[in-house]
C-alpha positions as CSV (number, residue, x, y, z in Angstrom):
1,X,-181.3,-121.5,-25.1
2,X,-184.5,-122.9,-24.2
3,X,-184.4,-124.8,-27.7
4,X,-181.3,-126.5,-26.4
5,X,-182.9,-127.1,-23.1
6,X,-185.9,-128.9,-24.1
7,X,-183.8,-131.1,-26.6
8,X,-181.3,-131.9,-24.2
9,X,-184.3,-132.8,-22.1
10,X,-185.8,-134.8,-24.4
11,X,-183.1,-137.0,-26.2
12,X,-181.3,-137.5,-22.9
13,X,-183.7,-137.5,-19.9
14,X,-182.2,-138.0,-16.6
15,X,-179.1,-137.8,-18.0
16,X,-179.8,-134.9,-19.5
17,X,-181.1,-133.2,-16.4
18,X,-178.3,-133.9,-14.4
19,X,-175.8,-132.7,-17.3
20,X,-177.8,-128.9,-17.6
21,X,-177.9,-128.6,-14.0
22,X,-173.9,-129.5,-13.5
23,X,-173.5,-126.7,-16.1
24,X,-176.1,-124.7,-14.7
25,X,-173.9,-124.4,-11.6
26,X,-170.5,-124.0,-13.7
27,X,-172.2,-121.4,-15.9
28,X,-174.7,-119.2,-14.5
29,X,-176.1,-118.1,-17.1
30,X,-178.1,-121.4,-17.8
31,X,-180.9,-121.1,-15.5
32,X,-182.0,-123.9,-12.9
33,X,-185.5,-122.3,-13.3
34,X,-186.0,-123.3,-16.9
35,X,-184.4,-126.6,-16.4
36,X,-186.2,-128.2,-13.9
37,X,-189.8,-126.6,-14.5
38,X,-189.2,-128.0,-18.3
39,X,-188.7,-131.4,-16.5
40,X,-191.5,-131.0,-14.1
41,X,-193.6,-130.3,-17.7
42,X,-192.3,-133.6,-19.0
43,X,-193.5,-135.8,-16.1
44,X,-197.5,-135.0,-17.1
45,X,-196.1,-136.5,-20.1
46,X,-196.0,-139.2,-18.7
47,X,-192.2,-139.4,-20.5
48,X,-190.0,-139.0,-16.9
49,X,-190.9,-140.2,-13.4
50,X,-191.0,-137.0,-11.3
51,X,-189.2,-138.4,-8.2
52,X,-186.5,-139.8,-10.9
53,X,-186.3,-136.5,-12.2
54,X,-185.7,-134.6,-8.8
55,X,-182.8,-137.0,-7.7
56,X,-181.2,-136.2,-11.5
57,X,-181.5,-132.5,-10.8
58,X,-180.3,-132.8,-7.7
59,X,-177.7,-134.9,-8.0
60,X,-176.0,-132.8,-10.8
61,X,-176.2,-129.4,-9.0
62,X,-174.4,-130.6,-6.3
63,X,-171.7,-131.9,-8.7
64,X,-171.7,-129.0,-10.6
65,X,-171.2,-127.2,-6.7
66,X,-167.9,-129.1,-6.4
67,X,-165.1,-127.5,-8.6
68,X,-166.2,-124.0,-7.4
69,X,-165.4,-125.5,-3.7
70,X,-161.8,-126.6,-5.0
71,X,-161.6,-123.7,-6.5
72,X,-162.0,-121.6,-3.3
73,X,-159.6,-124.3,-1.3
74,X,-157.1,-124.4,-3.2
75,X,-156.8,-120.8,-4.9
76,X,-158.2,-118.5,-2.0
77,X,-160.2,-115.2,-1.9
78,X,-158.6,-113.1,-3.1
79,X,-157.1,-114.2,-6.4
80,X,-160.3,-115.5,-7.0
81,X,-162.0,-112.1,-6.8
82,X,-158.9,-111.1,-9.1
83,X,-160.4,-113.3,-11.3
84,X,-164.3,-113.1,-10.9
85,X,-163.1,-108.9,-11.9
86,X,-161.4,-110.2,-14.9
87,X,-163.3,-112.5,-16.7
88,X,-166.7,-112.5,-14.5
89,X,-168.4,-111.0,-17.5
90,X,-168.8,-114.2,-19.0
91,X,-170.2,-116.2,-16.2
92,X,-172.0,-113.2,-14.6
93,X,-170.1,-113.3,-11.3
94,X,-167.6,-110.3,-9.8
95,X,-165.2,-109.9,-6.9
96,X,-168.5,-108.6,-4.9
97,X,-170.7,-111.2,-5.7
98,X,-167.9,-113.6,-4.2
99,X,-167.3,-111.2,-0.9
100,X,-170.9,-111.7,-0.6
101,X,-171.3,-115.1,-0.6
102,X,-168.2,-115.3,1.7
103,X,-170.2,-112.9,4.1
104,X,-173.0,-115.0,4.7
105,X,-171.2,-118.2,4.5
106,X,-169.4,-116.3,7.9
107,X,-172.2,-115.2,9.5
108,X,-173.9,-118.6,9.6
109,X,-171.4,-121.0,8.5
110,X,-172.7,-124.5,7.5
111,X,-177.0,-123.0,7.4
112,X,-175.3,-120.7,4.8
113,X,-174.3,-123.4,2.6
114,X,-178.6,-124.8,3.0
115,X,-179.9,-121.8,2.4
116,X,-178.0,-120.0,0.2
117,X,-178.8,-123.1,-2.3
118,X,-182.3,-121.6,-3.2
119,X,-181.2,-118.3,-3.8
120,X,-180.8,-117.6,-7.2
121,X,-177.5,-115.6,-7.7
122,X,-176.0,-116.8,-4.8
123,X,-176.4,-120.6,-4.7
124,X,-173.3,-121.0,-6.7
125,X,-171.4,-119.1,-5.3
126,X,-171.6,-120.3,-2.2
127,X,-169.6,-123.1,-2.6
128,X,-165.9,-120.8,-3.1
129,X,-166.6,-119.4,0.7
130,X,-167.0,-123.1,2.1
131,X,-163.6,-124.2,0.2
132,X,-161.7,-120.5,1.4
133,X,-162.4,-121.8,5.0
134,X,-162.0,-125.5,4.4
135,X,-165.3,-126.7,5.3
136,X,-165.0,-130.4,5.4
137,X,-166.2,-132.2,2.5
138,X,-169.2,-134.7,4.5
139,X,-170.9,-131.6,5.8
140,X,-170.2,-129.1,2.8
141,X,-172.1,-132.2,0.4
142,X,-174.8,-132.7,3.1
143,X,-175.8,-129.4,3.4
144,X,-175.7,-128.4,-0.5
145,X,-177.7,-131.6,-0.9
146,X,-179.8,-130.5,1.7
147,X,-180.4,-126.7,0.4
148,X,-180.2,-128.3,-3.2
149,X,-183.4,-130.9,-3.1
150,X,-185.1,-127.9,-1.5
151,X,-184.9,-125.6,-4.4
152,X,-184.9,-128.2,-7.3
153,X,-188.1,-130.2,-5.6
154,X,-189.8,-127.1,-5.4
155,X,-189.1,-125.7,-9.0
156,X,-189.8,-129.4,-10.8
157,X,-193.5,-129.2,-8.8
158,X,-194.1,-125.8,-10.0
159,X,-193.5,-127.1,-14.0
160,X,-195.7,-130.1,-13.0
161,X,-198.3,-127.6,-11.8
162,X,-198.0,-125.2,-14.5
163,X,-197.5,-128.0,-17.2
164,X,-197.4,-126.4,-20.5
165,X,-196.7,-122.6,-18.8
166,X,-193.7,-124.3,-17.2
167,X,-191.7,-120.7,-18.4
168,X,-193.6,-118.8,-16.9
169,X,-192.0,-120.3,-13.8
170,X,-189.3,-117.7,-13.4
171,X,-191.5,-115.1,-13.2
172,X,-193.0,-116.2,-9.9
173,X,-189.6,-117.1,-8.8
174,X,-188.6,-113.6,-8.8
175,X,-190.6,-112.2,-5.7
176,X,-189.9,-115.4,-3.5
177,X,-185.6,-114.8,-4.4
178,X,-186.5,-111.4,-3.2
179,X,-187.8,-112.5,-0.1
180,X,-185.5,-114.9,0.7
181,X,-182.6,-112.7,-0.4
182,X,-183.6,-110.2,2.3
183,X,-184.8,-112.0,4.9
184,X,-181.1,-113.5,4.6
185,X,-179.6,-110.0,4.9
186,X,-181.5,-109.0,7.6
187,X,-180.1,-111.9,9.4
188,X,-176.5,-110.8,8.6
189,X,-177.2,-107.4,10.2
190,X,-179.0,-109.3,13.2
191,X,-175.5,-111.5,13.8
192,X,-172.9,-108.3,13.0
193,X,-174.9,-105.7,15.5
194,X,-174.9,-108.3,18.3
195,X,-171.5,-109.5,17.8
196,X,-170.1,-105.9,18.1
197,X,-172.7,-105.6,21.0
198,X,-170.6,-108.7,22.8
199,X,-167.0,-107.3,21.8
């Protein structure tokens, strides 16, 4: 995969960018945090323009965030569950991983849709709780675009920093999607235990 990565990188540039991370959002199982590092790397190249690059990667995750948010408006929770259960397997998602998402997209609402964009596992995913409920479109692609320029800026700075060790990226990635992970969990717990403190 990282083969077809880099030559996708290379032969189409920005393009290219934008194109992995559309499918990076449609198909989990391409990561973001090969992608953008690899671009970061190509910038001390001298062969992209790094704030180029950023708006690229950017601009095709939050594409790629769109048919997931139809997909939620238009077919609901719970045949989509039905159908994370059935053929999840290939795009690494299950009916639990979309309950969660619509969990913290509850608890918070639009800061979900920010946030949850630089959590690996959960950033796609996100975007089928904010079509169940009908977030309106404006603030649904403001707030992915928001969350999203975060997380790519972020990852195409640590490939430009680690230039030729661009892959090992993903390892220090790990600890900070930890982090974040819980920190957002924690909050969820916070919201439900004084919510049923007010009822």
């Amino acid at each position: 995969m990282l083969d077809w990565i880099t030559n996708t990188v290379n032969s189409l540039g920005y393009v290219g960018i934008a194109l992995l991370m559309f499918l990076e959002n449609i198909f989990p199982p391409i990561p973001s945090e090969l992608i953008m590092p690899l671009a970061g790397f190509t910038v001390t190249q001298g062969k992209l323009n790094f704030i180029y690059v950023t708006i690229a990667g950017v601009a095709g995750s939050v594409l790629g965030a769109l048919p997931w948010y139809y997909l939620g408006k238009y077919w609901g929770l719970k045949r989509i569950k039905k159908l994370a259960d059935r053929y999840g397997k290939w795009l690494t998602v299950s009916g639990k991983d979309i309950q969660k998402a619509k969990q913290w997209f509850d608890s918070k609402g639009k800061a979900t849709v920010c946030f949850s964009r630089i959590v690996p596992g959960v950033r796609t995913y996100i975007s089928v709780p904010a079509g169940v409920s009908r977030m309106p479109m404006l603030p649904f692609l403001f707030y992915s675009t928001l969350g999203t320029a975060v997380w790519v800026t972020f990852l195409t700075y640590a490939g430009y920093v680690l230039g030729a060790n661009y892959d090992r990226v993903k390892q220090f990635i790990a600890p900070f999607s930890v982090i974040v992970a819980i920190v957002l969990v924690v909050s969820l717990a916070i919201w439900v235990i004084k919510r049923k403190k007010r009822r």
